[in-house]
C-alpha positions as CSV (number, residue, x, y, z in Angstrom):
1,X,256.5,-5.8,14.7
2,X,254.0,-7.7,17.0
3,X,255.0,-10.9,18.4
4,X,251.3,-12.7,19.6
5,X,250.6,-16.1,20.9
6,X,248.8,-18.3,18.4
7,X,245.4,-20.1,19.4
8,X,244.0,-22.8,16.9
9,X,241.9,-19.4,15.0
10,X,245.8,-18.6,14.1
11,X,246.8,-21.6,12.3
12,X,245.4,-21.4,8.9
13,X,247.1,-18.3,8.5
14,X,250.8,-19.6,10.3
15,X,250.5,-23.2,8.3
16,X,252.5,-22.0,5.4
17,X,255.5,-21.1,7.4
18,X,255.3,-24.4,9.5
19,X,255.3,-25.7,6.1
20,X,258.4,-24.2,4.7
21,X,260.5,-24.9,7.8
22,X,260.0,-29.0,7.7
23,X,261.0,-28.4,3.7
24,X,263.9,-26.6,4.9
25,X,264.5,-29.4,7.8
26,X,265.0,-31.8,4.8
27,X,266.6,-29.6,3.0
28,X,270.0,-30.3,5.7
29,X,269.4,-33.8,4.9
30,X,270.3,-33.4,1.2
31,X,265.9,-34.2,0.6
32,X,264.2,-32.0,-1.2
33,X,260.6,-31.5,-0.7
34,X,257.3,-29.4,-1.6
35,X,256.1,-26.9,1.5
36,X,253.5,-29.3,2.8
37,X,250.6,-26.6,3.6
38,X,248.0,-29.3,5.6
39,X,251.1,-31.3,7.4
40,X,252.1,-27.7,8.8
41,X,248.6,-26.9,9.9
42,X,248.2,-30.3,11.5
43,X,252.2,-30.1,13.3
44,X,250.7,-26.7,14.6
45,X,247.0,-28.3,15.8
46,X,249.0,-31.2,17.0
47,X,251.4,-28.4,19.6
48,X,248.8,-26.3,20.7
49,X,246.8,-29.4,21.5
50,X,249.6,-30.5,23.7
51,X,249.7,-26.6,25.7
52,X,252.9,-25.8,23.7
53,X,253.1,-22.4,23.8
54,X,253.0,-21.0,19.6
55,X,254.0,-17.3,18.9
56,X,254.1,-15.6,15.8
57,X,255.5,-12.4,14.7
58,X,253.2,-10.1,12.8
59,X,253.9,-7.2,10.3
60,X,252.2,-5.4,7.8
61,X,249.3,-8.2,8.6
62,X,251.8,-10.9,7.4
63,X,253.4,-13.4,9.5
64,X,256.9,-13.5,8.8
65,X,258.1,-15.7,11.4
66,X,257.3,-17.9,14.8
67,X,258.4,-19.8,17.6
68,X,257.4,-23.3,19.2
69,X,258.1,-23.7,22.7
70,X,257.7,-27.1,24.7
71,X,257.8,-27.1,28.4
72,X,258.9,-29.5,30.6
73,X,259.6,-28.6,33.9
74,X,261.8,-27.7,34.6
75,X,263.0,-27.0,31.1
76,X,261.8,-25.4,28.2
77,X,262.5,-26.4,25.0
78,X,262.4,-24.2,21.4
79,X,261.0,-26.7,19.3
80,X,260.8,-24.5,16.1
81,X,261.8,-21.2,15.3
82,X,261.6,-20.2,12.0
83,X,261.4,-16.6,10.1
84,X,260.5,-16.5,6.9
85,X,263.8,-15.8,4.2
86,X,262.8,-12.6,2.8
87,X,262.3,-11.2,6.2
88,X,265.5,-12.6,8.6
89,X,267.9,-10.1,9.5
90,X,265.3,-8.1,10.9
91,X,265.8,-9.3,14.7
92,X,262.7,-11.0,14.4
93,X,264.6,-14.3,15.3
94,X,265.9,-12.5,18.4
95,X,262.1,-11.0,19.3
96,X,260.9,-14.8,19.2
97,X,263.7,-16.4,21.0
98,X,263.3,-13.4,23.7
99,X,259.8,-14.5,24.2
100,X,261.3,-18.3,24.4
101,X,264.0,-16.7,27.4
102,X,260.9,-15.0,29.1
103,X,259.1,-17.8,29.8
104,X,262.3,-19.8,31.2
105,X,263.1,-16.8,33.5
106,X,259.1,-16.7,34.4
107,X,259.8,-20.4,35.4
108,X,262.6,-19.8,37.7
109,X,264.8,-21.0,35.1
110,X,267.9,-19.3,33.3
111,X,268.7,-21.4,29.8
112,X,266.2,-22.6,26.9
113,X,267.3,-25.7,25.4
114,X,267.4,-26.3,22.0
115,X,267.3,-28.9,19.5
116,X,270.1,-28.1,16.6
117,X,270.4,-29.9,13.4
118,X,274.2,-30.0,12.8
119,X,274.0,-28.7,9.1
120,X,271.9,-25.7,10.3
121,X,274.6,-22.8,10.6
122,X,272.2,-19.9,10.3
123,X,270.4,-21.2,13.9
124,X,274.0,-22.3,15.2
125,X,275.6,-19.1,15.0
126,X,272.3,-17.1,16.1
127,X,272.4,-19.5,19.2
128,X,276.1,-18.4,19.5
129,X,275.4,-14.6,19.4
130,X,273.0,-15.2,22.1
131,X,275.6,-16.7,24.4
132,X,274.7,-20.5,23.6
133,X,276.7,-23.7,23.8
134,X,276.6,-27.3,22.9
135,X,276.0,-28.8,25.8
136,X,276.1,-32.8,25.1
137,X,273.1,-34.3,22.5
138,X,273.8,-36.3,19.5
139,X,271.2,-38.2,18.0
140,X,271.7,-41.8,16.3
141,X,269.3,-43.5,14.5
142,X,269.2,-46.2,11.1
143,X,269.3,-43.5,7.9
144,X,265.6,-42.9,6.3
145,X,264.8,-45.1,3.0
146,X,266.4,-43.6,0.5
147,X,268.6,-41.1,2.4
148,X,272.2,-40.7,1.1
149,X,274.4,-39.7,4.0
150,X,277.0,-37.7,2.3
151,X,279.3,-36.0,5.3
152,X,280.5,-36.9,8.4
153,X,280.4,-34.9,11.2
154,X,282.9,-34.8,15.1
155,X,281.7,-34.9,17.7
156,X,284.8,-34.9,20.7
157,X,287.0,-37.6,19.2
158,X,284.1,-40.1,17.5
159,X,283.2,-39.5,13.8
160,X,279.6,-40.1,12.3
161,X,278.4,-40.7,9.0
162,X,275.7,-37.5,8.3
């Protein structure tokens, strides 16, 4: 396994799986939706054009997964870390997000932060074995057109339609 960081030469080739993780996004939203192969590639463009820092993790000359880190000091923030299905349980998630801790401690900093979607258990319980915490974001906002909340989620004592 080779974990690289991605330039604009890589993004052709890591569009697909920026593509499948907004369909999955929806996805916890009760949307379905189509990979969207050029909205990945231009999510990607529109990153590395801010100085995010993009790594991918390469095997067999395949990426299989990558991470999307956004830095603002004195945090840094995982915007996106994905691994493809067929290839999680691998520790390639952990590879990735060691990258992520490695530029925080290169920072003088000790915690990533990271934005959760509450219906995401696979990244919740992955944040957990790494020692991580809720620490105190919700986000409120008007429901899309044509969203159907359809659970409620706690949060401390307050209740909110999801």
């Amino acid at each position: 396994m080779n974990i690289t960081r991605i330039d604009s030469r890589g993004v052709d080739r890591l569009a697909p799986l920026a593509a499948e993780f907004r369909a999955t996004l929806l996805s916890y939203k009760g949307i379905r939706a189509r990979a969207d192969l050029n909205a990945g590639k231009e999510e990607l463009l529109e990153f590395l054009e801010a100085g995010f820092p993009v790594f991918a993790a390469e095997e067999a000359g395949e990426y299989v997964g990558y991470l999307v880190c956004r830095i603002e000091e004195p945090c840094l923030w995982v915007e996106q870390l994905f691994v493809a299905p067929k290839n999680r349980r691998k520790g390639i998630a952990s590879m990735l997000f060691g990258r992520a801790e490695a530029l925080a401690r290169e920072m003088g900093e000790e915690t990533v932060f990271n934005y959760v979607h509450p219906n995401n258990e696979g990244i919740i319980q992955f944040l957990r074995s790494k020692g991580y915490t809720v620490l105190n974001m919700i986000e409120i906002r008007k429901p899309y057109k044509g969203e159907t909340l359809t659970t409620t989620i706690r949060v401390g004592d307050k209740v909110f339609d999801y």
